[in-house]
C-alpha positions as CSV (number, residue, x, y, z in Angstrom):
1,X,160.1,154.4,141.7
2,X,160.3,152.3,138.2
3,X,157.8,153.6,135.9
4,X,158.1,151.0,133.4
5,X,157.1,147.8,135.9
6,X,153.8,146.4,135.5
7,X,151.4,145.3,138.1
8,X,151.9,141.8,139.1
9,X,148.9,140.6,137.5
10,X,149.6,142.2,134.0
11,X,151.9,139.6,133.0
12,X,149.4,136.6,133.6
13,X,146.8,138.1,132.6
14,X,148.1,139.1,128.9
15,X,149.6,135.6,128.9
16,X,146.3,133.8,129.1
17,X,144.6,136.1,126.5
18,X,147.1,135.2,124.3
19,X,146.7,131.3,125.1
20,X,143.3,131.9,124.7
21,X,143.5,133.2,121.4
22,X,146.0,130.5,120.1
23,X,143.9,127.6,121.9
24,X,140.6,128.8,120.5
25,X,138.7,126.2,118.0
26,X,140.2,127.7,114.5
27,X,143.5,129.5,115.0
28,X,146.2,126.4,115.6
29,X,144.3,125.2,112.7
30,X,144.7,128.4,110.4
31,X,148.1,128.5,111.0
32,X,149.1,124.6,110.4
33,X,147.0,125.3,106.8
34,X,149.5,128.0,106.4
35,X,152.3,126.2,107.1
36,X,153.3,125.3,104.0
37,X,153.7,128.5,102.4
38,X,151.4,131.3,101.2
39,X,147.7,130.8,100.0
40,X,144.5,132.1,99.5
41,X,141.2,132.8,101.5
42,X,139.6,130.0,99.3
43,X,142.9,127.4,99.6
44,X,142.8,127.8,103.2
45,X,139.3,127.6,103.8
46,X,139.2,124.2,101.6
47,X,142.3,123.0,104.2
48,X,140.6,123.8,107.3
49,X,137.6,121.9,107.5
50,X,134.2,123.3,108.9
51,X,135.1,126.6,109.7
52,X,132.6,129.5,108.2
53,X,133.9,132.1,105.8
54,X,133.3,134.7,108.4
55,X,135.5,132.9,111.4
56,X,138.4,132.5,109.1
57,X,138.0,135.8,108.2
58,X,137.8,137.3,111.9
59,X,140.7,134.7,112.8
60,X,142.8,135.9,110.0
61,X,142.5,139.1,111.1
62,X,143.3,138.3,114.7
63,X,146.5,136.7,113.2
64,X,147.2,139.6,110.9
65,X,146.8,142.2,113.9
66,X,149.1,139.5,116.2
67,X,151.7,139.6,113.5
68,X,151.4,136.0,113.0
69,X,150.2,136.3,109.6
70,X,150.5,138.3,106.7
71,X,148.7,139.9,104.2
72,X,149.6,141.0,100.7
73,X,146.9,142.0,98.2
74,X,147.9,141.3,94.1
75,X,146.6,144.0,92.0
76,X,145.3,142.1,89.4
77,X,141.9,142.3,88.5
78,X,140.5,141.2,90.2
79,X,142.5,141.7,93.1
80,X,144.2,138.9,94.5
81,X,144.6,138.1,98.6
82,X,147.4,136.1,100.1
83,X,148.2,135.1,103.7
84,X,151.4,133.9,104.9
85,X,153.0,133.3,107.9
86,X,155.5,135.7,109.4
87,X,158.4,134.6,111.7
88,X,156.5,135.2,114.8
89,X,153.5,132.7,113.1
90,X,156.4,130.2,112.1
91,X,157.5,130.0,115.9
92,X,154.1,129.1,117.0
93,X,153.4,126.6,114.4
94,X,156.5,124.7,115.4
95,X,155.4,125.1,119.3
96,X,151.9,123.3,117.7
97,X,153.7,120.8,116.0
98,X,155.9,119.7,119.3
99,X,151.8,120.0,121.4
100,X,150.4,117.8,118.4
101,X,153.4,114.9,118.3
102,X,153.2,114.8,122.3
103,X,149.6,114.4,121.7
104,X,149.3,111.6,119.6
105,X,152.7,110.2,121.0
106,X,149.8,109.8,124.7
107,X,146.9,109.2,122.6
108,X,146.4,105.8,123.5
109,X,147.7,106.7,127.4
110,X,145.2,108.9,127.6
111,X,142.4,106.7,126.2
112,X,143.0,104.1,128.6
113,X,142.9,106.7,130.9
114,X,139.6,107.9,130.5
115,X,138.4,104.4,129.9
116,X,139.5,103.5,134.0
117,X,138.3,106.9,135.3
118,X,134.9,106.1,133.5
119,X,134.5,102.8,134.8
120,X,135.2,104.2,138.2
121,X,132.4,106.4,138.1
122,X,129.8,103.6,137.3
């Protein structure tokens, strides 16, 4: 007997709670602020618009712990915080980049979309 295969549902199920965490309100965006290269709480904050000083702070975190982002503390005084992506955060920008140009590449699809389903409904 293999001791190292999982049950059938393990896979799925730690698939979705990772697409749950990267589709969630605030992370996509935390990471596309950080695309361009380190910066601090304050830079990114100002970048992503509306989210609260403690949800970028629990969703850096969540990225930190994920390995998607990194943390280095400057010991200056005082003490300076940066965050930047690692490789692993890099990777998933790039797969949010491809999601965002097929997005607005349908955007207008879409719309009339929704416009006919609406009118339907009347």
């Amino acid at each position: 007997m293999d001791m190292t295969a999982k049950p059938a549902g393990a896979d799925c199920r730690a698939v979705s709670e990772i697409l749950s965490r990267v589709g969630d309100k605030w992370t996509i965006q935390v990471v596309v602020a950080l695309r361009s290269g380190s910066q601090r709480f304050n830079g990114i904050k100002r970048r992503v618009g509306g989210i609260s000083q403690q949800m970028l702070t629990r969703t850096l975190k969540t990225l930190e712990r994920d390995g998607m982002v990194e943390r280095t503390v400057r010991h200056t005084t005082p003490p300076q915080v940066d965050y930047m992506l690692t490789p692993l955060g890099h990777s998933l920008s790039e797969t949010a980049r491809h999601l965002a140009d097929w997005a607005a590449a349908h955007q207008g699809v879409i719309a009339g979309n929704r416009l006919q389903y609406d009118a339907r409904q009347l």
